[in-house]
C-alpha positions as CSV (number, residue, x, y, z in Angstrom):
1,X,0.0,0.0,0.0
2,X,3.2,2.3,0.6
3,X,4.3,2.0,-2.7
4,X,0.6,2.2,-4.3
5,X,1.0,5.6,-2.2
6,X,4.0,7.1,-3.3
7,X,3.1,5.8,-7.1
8,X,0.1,8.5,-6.6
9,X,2.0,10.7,-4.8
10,X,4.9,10.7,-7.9
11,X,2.0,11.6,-10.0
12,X,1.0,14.4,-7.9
13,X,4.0,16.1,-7.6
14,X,4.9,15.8,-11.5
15,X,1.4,17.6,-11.9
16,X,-0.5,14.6,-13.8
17,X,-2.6,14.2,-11.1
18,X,-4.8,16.2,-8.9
19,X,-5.1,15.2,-5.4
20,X,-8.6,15.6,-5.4
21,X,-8.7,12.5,-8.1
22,X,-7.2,10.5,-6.0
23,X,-10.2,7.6,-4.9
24,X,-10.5,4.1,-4.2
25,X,-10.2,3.0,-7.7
26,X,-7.6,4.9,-8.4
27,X,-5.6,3.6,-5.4
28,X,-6.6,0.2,-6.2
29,X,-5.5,0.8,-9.7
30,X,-1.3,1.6,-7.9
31,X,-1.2,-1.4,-6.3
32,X,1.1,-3.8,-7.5
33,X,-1.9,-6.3,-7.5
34,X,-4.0,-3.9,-10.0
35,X,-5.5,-6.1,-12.9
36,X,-6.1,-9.1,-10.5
37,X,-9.7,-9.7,-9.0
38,X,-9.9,-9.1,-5.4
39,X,-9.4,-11.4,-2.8
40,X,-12.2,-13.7,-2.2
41,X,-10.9,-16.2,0.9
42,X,-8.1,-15.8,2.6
43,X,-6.4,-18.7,4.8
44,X,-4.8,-18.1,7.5
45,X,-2.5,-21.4,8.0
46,X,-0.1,-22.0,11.6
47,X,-3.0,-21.4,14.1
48,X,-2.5,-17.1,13.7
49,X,-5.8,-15.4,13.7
50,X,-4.4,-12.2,12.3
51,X,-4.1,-11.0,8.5
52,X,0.1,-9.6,9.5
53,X,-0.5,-6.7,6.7
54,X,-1.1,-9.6,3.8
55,X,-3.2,-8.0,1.4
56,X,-5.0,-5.6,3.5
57,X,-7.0,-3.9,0.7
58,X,-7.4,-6.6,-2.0
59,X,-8.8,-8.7,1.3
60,X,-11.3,-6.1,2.7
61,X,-14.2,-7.9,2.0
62,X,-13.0,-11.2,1.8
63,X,-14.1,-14.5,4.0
64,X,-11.0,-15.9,6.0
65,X,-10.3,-19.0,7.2
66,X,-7.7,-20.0,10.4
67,X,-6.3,-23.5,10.6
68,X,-4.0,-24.4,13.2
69,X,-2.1,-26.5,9.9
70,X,1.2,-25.3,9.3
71,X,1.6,-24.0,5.7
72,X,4.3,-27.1,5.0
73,X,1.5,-29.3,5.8
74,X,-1.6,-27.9,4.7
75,X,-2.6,-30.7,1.8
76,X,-5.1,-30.4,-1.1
77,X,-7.5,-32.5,1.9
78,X,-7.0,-29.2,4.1
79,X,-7.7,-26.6,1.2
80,X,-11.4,-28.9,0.3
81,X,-12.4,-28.4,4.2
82,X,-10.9,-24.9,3.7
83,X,-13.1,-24.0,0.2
84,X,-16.4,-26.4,2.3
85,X,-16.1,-23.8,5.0
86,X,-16.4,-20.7,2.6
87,X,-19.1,-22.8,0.3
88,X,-21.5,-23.3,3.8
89,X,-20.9,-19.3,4.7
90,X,-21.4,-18.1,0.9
91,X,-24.8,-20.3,1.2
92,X,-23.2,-22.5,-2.0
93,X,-21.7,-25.9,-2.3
94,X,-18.2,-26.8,-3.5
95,X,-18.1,-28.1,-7.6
């Protein structure tokens, strides 16, 4: 988000940009993530229940998940309880 920041704030001071332009599409446009659709679940793996600065705005509005699994461990078995979990909350079932 820093660098999305000091992309706008380049732009600003090289007077291509007003900061009054500045919105949330255009900041989601700086971030190094821009072109990618936004996050839709985010697991958490290693028991943490915190999101450690990982994608704070492209995970805004995202369902997480928390698994006490380490990430070395966390199998294709642990992402289909993971993607069951987000199915039963999203009111859908898995494909």
């Amino acid at each position: 988000m820093a660098r999305a920041a000091r992309r706008l704030a380049r732009q600003v001071a090289r007077g291509r940009l007003a900061p009054a332009e500045i919105d949330a599409q255009r900041f989601a446009a700086a971030l190094d993530t821009a072109g990618l659709p936004p996050v839709d679940l985010l697991i958490r793996t290693g028991g943490e229940q915190r999101l450690s600065n990982f994608l704070l705005w492209q995970s805004s509005a995202a369902e997480l998940y928390f698994t006490p699994v380490l990430w070395p461990d966390f199998s294709p078995a642990h992402l289909l309880q993971a993607l069951q979990a987000y199915a039963q909350r999203r009111g859908a079932r898995p494909a």
